[in-house]
C-alpha positions in Angstrom: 6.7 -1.0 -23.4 3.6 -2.6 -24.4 0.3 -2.7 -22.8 -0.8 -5.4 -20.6 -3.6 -6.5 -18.7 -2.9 -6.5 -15.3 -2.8 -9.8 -13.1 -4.7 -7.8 -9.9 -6.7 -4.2 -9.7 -7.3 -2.8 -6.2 -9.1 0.4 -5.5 -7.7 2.8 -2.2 -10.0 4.9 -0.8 -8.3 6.8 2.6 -5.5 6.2 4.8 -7.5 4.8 7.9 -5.7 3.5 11.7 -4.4 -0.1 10.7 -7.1 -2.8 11.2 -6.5 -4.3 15.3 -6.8 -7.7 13.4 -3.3 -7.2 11.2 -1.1 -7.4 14.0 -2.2 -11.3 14.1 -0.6 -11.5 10.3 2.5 -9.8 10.9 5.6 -12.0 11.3 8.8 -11.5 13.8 10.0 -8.1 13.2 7.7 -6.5 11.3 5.2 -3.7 11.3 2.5 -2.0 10.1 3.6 1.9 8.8 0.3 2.6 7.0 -3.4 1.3 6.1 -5.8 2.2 3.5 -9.5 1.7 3.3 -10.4 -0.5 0.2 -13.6 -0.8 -1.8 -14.1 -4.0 0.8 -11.8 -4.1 3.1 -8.3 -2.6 3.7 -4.7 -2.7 2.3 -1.7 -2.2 4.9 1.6 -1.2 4.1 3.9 -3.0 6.5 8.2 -2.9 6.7 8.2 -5.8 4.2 5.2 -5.9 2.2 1.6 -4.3 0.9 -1.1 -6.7 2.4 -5.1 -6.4 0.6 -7.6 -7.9 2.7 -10.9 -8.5 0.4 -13.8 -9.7 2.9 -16.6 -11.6 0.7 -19.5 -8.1 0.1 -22.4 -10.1 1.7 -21.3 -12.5 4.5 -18.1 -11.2 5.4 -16.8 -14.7 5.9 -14.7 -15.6 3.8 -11.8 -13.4 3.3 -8.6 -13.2 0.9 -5.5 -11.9 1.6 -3.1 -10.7 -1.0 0.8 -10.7 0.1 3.1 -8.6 -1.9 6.8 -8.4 -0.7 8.3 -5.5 -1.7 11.3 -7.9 -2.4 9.1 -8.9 -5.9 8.1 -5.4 -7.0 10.5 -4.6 -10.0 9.3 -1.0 -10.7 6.3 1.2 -10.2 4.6 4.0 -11.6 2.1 6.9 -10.6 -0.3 8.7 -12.6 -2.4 11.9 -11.6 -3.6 15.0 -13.2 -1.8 17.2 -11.0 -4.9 18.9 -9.4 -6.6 18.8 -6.0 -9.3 17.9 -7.1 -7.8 14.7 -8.9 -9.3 11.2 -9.0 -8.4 9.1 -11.5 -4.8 8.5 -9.9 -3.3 5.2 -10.0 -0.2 3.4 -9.3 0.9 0.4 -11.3 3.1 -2.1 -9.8 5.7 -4.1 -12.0 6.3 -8.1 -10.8 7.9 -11.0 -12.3 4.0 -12.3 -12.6 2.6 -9.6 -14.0 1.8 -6.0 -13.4 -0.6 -4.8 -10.3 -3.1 -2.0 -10.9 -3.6 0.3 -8.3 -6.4 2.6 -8.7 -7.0 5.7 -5.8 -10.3 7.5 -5.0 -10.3 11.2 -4.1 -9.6 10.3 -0.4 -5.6 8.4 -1.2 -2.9 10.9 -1.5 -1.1 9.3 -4.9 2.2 11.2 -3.2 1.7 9.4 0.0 1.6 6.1 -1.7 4.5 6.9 -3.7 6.6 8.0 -1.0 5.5 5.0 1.0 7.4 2.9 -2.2 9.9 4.7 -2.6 11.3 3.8 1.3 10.1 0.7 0.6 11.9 -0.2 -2.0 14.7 2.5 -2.1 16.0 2.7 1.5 16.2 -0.6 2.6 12.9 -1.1 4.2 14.2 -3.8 6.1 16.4 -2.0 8.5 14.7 1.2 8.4 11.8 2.6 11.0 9.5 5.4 10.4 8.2 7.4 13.2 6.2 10.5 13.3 5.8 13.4 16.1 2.6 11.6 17.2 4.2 8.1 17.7 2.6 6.9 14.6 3.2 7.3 10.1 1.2 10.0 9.1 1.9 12.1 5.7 4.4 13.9 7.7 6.5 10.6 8.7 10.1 10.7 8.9 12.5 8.0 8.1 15.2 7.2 10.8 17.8 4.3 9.9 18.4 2.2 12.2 
C-alpha cells in the first residue's frame, strides 16, 4: 500500500468524563461510551460515531466539529512501541475520503482506542451497550448485546 497524506490529524491526550455540552449533539438513540481530551478540545466516542470538537486557541468562539460514522471507516491501524513508557502511538483511520491520522500522547491508552474500534466496528455497535461496574465505560468496560 502506498503512502498518503492524510485528509485530517488529531492528537488524544487522556480519556476525560464526556464534555456536559455533547449530550446536546447526540441524536435519538445514541450515546456517549468514551471522551478524550484533545490538543484543543475533546474527541468523544459515541454508539455511532467518533466526534472532534476543535474550539478556535484564542477566543474559544468559534468551534468545529468533526463527524465520523463508524459506518465510513473501512479499516484501521495502531502503532506503538510496546513499552509503558510509549508516546509516539497512533491510530490511522481508512475512509472512502481519505485516511485519518490519529496521533496519542503518553496519557491515551493506544489499546483502549483500539478496543473502542474494534466494538465499534466489529460487534455491531448499533445494537450493542457497554456498561461498566461503576455505571459508566472505563478500560474495564464490558460489552453486553442487547
Amino acid at each position: 500500500m502506498s503512502e498518503t497524506a492524510p485528509i485530517l490529524a488529531w492528537t488524544l491526550q487522556k480519556e476525560i468524563p464526556t464534555p456536559d455540552d455533547v449530550q446536546s449533539l447526540l441524536v435519538e438513540g445514541e450515546q456517549p461510551v468514551a471522551s478524550f481530551k484533545t490538543f484543543r478540545d475533546s474527541a468523544t466516542f459515541t454508539t455511532k460515531r467518533l466526534m472532534v470538537r476543535d474550539a478556535q486557541v484564542m477566543t474559544g468562539k468559534k468551534v468545529e466539529i468533526h463527524s465520523l460514522p463508524y459506518s465510513s471507516i473501512n479499516m484501521w491501524s495502531t502503532e506503538n512501541a510496546g513499552g509503558m513508557l510509549d508516546r509516539d502511538a497512533e491510530v490511522e483511520l481508512w475512509t472512502p475520503p481519505g485516511h485519518i491520522k490519529v496521533k496519542l500522547t503518553k496519557g491515551a491508552d493506544v489499546r483502549r482506542i483500539d478496543s473502542l474500534l474494534a466494538w465499534a466496528l466489529l460487534h455491531g455497535h448499533t445494537t450493542a451497550t457497554m456498561t461498566s461496574q461503576r455505571g459508566r465505560p472505563d478500560r474495564h468496560t464490558k460489552i453486553v448485546r442487547s
